[in-house]
mmCIF entry with sequence, helices, sheets and N, C-alpha, C, O atoms, coordinates in Angstrom:
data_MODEL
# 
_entry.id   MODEL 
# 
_entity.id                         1 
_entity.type                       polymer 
_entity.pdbx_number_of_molecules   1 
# 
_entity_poly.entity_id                      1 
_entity_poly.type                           'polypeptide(L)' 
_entity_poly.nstd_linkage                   no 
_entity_poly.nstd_monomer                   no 
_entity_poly.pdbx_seq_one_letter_code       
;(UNK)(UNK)(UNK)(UNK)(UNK)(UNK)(UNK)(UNK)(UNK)(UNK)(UNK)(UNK)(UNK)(UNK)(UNK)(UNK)
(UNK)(UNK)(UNK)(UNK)(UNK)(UNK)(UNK)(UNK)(UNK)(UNK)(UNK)(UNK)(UNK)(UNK)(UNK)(UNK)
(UNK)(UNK)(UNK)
;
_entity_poly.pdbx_seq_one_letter_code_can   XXXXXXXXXXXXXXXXXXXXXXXXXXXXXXXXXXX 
_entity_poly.pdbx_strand_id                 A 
# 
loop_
_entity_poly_seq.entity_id 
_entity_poly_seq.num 
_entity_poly_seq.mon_id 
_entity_poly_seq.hetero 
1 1  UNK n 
1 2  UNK n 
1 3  UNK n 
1 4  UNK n 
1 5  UNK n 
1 6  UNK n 
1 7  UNK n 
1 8  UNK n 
1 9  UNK n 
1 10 UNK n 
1 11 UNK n 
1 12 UNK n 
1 13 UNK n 
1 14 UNK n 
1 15 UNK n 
1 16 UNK n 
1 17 UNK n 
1 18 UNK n 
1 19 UNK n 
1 20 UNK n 
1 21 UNK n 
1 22 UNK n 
1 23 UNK n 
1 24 UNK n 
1 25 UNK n 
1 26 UNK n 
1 27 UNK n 
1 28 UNK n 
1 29 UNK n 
1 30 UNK n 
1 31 UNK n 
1 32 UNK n 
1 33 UNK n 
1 34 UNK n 
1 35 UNK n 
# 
_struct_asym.id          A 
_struct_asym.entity_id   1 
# 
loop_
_struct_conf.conf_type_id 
_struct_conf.id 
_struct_conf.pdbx_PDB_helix_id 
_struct_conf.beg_label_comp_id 
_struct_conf.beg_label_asym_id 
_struct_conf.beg_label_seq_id 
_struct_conf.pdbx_beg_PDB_ins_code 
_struct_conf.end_label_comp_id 
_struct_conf.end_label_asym_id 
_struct_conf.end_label_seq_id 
_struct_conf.pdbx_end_PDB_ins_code 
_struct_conf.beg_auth_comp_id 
_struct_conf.beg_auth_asym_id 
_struct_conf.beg_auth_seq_id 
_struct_conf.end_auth_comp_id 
_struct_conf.end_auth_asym_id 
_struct_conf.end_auth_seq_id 
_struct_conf.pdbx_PDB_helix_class 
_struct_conf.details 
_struct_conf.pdbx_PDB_helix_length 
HELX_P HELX_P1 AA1 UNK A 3  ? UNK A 11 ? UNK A 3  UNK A 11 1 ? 9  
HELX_P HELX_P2 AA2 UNK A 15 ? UNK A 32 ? UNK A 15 UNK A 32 1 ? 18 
# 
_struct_conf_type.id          HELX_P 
_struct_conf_type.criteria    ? 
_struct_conf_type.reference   ? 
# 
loop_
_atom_site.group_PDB 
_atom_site.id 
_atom_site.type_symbol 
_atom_site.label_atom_id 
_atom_site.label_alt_id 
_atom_site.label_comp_id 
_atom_site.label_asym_id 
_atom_site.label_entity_id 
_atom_site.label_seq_id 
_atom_site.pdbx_PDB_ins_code 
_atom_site.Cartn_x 
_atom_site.Cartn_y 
_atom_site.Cartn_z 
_atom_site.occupancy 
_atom_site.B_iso_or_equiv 
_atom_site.pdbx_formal_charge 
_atom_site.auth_seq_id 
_atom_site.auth_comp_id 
_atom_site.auth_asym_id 
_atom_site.auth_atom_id 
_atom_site.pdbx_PDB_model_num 
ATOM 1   N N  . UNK A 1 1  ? -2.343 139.012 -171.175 1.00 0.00 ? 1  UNK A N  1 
ATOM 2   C CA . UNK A 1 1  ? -0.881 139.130 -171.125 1.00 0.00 ? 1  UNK A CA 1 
ATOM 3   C C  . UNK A 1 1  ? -0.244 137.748 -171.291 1.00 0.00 ? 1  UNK A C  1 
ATOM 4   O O  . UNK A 1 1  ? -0.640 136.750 -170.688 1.00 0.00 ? 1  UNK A O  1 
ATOM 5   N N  . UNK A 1 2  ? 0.984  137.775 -172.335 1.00 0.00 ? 2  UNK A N  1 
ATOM 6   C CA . UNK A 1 2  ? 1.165  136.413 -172.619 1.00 0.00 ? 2  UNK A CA 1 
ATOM 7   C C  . UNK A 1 2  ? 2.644  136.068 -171.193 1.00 0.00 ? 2  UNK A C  1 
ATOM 8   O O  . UNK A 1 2  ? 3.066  136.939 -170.432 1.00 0.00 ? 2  UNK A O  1 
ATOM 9   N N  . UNK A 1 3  ? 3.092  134.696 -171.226 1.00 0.00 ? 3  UNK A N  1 
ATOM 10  C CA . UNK A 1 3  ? 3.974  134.570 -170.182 1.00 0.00 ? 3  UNK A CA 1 
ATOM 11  C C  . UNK A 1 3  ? 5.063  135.341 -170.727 1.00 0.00 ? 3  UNK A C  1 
ATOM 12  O O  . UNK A 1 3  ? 5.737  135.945 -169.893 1.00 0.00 ? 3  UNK A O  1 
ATOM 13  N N  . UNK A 1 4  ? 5.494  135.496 -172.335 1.00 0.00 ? 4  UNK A N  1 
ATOM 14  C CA . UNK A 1 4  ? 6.550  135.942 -172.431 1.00 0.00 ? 4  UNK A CA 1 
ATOM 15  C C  . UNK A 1 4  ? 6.473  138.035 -172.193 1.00 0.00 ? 4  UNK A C  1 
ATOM 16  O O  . UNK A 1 4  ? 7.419  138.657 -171.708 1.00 0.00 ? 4  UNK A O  1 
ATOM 17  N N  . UNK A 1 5  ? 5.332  138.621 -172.605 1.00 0.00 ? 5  UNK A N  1 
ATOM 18  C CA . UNK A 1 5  ? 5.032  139.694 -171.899 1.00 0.00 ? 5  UNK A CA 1 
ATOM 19  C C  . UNK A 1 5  ? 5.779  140.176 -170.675 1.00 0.00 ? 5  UNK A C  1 
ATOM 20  O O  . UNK A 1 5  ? 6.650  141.024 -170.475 1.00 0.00 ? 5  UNK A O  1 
ATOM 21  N N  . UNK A 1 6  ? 4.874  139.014 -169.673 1.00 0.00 ? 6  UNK A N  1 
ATOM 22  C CA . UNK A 1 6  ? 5.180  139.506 -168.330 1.00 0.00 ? 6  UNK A CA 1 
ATOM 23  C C  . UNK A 1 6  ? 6.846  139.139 -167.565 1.00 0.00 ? 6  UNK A C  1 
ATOM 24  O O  . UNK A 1 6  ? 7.397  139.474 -166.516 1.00 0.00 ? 6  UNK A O  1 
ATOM 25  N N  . UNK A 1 7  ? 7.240  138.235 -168.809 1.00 0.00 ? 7  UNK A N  1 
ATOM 26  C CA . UNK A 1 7  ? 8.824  138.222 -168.421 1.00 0.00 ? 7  UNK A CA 1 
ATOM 27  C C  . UNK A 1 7  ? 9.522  139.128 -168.889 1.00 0.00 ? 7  UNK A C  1 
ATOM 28  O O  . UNK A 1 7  ? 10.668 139.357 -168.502 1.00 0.00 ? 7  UNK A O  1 
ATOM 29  N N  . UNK A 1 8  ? 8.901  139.791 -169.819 1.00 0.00 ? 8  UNK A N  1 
ATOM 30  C CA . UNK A 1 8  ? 9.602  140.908 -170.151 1.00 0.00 ? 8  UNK A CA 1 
ATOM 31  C C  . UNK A 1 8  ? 9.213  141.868 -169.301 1.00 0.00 ? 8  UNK A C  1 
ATOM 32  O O  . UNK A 1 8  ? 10.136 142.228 -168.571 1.00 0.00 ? 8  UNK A O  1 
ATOM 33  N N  . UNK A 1 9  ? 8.632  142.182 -169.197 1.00 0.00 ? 9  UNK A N  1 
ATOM 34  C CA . UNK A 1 9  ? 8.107  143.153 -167.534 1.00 0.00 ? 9  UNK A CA 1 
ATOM 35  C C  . UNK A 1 9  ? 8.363  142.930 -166.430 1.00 0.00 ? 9  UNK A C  1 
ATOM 36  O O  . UNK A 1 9  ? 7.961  143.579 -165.465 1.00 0.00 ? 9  UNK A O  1 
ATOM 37  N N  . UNK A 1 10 ? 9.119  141.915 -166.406 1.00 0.00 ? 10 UNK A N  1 
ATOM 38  C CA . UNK A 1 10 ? 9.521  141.396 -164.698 1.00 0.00 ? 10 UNK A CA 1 
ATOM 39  C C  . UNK A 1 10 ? 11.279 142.161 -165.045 1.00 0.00 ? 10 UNK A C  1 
ATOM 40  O O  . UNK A 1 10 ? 11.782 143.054 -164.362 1.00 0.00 ? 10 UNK A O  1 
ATOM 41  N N  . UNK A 1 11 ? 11.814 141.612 -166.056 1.00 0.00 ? 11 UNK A N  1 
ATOM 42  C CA . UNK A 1 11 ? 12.989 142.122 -166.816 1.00 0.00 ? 11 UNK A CA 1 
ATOM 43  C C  . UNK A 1 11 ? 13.409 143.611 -166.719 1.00 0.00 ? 11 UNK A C  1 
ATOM 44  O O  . UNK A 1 11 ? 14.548 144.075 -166.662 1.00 0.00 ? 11 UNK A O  1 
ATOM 45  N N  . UNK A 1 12 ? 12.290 144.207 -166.716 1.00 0.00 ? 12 UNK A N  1 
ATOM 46  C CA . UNK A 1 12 ? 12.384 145.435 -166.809 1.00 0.00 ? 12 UNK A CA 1 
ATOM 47  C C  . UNK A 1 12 ? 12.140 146.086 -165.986 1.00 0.00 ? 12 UNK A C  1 
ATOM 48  O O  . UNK A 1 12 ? 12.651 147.206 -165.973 1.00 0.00 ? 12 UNK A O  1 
ATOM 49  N N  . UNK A 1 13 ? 11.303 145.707 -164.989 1.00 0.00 ? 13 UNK A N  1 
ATOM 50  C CA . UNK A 1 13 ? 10.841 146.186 -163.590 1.00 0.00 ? 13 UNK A CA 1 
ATOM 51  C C  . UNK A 1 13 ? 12.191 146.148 -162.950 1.00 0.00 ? 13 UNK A C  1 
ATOM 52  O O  . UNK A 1 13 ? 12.462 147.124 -162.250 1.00 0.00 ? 13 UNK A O  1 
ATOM 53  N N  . UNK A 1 14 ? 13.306 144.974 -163.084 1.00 0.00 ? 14 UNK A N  1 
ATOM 54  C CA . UNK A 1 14 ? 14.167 144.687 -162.105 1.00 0.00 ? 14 UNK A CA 1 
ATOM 55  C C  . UNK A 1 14 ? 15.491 145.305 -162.751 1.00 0.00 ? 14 UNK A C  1 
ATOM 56  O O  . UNK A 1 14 ? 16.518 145.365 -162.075 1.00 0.00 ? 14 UNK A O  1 
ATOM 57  N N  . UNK A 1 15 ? 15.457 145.722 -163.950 1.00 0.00 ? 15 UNK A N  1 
ATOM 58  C CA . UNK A 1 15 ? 16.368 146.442 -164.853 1.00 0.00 ? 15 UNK A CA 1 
ATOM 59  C C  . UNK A 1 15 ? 16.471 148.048 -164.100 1.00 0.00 ? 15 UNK A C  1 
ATOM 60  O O  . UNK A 1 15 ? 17.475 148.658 -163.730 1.00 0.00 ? 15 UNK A O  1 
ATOM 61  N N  . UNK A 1 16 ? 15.461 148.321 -164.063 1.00 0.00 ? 16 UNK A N  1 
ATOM 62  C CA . UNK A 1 16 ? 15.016 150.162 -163.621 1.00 0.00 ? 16 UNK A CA 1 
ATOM 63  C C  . UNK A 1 16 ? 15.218 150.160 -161.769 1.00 0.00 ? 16 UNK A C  1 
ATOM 64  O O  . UNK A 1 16 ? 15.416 151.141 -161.052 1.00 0.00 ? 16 UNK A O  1 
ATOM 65  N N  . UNK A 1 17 ? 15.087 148.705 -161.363 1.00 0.00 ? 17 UNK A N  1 
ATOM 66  C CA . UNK A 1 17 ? 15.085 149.080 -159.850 1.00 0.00 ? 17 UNK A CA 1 
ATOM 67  C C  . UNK A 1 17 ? 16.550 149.004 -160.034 1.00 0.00 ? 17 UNK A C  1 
ATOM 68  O O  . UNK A 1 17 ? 17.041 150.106 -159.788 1.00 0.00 ? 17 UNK A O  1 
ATOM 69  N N  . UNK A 1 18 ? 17.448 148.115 -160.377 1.00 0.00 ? 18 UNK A N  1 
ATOM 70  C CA . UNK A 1 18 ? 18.672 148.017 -160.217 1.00 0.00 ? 18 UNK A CA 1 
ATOM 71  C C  . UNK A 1 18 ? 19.134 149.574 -160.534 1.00 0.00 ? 18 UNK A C  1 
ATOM 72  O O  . UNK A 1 18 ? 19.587 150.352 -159.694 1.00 0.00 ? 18 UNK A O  1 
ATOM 73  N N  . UNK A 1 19 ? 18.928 149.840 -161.871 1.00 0.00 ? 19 UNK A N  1 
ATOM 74  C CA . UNK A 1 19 ? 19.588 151.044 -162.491 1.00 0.00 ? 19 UNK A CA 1 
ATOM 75  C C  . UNK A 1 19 ? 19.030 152.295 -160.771 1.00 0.00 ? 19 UNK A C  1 
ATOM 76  O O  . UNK A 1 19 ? 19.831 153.052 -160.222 1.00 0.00 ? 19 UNK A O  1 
ATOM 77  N N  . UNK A 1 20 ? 17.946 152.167 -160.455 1.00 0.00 ? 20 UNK A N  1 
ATOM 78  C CA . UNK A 1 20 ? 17.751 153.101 -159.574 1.00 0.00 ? 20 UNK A CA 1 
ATOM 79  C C  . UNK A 1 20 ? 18.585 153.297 -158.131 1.00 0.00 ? 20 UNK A C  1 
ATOM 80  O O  . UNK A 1 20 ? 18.761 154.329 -157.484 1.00 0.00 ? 20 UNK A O  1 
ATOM 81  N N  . UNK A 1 21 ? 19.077 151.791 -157.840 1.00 0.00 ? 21 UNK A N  1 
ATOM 82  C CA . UNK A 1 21 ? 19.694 151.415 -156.636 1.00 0.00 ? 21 UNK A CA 1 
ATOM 83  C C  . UNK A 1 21 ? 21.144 152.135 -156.864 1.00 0.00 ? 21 UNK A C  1 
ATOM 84  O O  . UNK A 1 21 ? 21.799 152.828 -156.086 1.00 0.00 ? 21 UNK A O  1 
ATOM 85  N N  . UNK A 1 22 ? 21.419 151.717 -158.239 1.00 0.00 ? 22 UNK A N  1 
ATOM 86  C CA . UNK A 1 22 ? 22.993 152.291 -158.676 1.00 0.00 ? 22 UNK A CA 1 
ATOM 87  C C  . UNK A 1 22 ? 22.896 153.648 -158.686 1.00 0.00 ? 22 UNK A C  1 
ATOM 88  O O  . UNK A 1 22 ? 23.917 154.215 -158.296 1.00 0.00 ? 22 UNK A O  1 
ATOM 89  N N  . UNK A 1 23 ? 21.788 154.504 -159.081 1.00 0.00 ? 23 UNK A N  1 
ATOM 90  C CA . UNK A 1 23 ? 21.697 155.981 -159.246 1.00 0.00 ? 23 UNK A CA 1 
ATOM 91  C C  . UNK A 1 23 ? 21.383 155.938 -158.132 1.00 0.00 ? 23 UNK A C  1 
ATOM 92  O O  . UNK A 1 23 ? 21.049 157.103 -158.348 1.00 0.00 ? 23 UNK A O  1 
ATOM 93  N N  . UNK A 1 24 ? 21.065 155.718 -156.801 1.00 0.00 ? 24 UNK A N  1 
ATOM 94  C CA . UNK A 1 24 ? 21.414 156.553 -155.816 1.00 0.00 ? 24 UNK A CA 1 
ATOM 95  C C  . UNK A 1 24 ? 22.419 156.378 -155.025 1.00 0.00 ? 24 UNK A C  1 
ATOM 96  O O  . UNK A 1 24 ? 22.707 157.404 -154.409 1.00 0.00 ? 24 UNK A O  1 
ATOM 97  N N  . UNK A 1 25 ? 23.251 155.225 -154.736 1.00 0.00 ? 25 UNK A N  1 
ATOM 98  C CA . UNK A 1 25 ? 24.145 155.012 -154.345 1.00 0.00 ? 25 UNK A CA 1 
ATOM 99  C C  . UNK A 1 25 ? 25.536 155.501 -154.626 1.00 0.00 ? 25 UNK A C  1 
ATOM 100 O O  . UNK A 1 25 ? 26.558 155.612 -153.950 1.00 0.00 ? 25 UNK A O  1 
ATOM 101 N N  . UNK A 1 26 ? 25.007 155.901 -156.601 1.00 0.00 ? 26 UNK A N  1 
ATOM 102 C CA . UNK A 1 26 ? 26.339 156.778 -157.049 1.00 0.00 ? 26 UNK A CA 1 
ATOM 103 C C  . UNK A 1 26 ? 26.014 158.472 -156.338 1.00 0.00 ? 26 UNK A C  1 
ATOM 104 O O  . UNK A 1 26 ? 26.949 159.236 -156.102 1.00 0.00 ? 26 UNK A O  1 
ATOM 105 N N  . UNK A 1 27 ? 24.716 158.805 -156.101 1.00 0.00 ? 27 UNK A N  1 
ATOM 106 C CA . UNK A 1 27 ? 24.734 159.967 -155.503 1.00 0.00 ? 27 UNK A CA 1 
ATOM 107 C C  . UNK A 1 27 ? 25.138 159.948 -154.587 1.00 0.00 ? 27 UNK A C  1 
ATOM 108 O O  . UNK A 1 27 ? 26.147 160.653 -154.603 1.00 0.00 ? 27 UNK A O  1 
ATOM 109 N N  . UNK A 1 28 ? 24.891 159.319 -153.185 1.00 0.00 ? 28 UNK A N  1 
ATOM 110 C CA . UNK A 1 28 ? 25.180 159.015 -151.790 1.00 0.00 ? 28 UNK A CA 1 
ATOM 111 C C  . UNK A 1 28 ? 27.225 159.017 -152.186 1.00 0.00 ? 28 UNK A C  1 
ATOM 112 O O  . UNK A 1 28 ? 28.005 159.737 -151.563 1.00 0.00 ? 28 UNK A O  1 
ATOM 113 N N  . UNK A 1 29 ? 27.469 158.461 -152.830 1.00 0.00 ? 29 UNK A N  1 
ATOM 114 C CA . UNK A 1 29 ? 29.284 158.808 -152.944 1.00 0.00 ? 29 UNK A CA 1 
ATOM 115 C C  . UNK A 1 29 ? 29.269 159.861 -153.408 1.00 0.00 ? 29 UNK A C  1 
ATOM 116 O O  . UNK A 1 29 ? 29.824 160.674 -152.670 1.00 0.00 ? 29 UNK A O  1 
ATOM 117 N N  . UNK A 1 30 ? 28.787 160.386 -154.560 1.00 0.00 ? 30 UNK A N  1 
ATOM 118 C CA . UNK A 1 30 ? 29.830 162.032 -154.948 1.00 0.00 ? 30 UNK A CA 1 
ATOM 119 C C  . UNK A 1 30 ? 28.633 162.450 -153.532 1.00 0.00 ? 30 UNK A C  1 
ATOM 120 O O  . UNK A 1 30 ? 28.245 161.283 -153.495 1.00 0.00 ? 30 UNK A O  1 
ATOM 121 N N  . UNK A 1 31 ? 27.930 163.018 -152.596 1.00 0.00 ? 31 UNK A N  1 
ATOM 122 C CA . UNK A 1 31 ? 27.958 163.459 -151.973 1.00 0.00 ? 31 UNK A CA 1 
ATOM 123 C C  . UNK A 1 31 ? 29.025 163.456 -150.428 1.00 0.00 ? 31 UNK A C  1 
ATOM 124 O O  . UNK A 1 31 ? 29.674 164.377 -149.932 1.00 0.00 ? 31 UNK A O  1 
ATOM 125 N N  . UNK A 1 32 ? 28.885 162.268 -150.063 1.00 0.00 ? 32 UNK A N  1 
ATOM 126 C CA . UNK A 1 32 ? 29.622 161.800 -149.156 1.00 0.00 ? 32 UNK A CA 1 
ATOM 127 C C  . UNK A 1 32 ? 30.873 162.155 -149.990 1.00 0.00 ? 32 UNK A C  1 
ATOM 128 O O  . UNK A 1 32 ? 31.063 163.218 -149.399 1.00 0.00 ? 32 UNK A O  1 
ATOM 129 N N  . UNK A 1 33 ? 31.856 162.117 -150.872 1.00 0.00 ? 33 UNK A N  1 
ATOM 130 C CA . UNK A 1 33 ? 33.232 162.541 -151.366 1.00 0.00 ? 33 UNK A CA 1 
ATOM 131 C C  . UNK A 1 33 ? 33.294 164.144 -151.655 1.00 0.00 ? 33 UNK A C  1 
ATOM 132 O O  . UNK A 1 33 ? 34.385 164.690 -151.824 1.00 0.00 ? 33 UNK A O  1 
ATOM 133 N N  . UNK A 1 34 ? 32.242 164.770 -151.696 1.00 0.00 ? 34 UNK A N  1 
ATOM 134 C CA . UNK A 1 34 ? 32.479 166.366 -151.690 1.00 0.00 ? 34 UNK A CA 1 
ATOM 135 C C  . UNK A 1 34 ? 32.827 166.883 -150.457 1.00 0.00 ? 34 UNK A C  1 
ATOM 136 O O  . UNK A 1 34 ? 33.545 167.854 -150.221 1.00 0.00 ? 34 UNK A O  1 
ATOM 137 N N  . UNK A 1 35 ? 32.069 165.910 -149.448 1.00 0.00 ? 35 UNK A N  1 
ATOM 138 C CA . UNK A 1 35 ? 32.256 166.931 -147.842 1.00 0.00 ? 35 UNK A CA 1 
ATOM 139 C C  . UNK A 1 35 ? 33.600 166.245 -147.579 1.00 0.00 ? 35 UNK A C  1 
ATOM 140 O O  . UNK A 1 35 ? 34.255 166.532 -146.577 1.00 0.00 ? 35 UNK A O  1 
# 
């Protein structure tokens, strides 16, 4: 694995956690705003 590889995989690892943090937090509001 070259260094630029695994920066791209660090990139992306932290791309999908973010995107995941935002997808549940946008769930946790439209739930919490329905009740």
């Amino acid at each position: 694995m070259n260094h630029i590889d695994r920066r791209e995989f660090i990139k992306l690892g932290l791309a999908a956690g973010s995107l995941l943090t935002l997808g549940s937090s946008d769930l946790a509001t439209k739930a919490f705003g329905k009740r």
